[in-house]
C-alpha positions, -999 to +999 in steps of 0.1 A: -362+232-776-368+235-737-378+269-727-381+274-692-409+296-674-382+325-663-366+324-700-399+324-718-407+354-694-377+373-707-386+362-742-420+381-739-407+411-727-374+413-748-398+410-783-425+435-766-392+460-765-379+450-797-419+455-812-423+486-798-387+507-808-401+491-844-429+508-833-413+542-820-390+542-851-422+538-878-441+563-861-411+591-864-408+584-906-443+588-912-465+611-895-500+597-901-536+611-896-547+587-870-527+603-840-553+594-820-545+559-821-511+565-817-520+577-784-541+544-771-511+525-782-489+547-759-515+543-734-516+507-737-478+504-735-475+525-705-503+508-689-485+475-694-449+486-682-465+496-649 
């Protein structure tokens, strides 16, 4: 399997989506004590879409 730099590019960013709407969609169903970890996560995410 030959993956290209450009197509492994869109690889990355297409699973980081796909892990956080798992993400999103898990966090909705269970409202969990640790919302402060929640929010580095968000952090983190936003930090890396920028």
């Amino acid at each position: 399997m030959n993956i290209s730099g450009a197509d492994f590019g869109f690889l990355l960013i297409l699973l980081a989506c796909i892990v956080e709407m798992i993400y999103k969609i898990h966090k909705g169903k269970s409202r969990d004590p640790n919302a402060e970890n929640d929010k580095q996560v968000e952090n983190f995410w936003d930090a890396r879409r920028w």
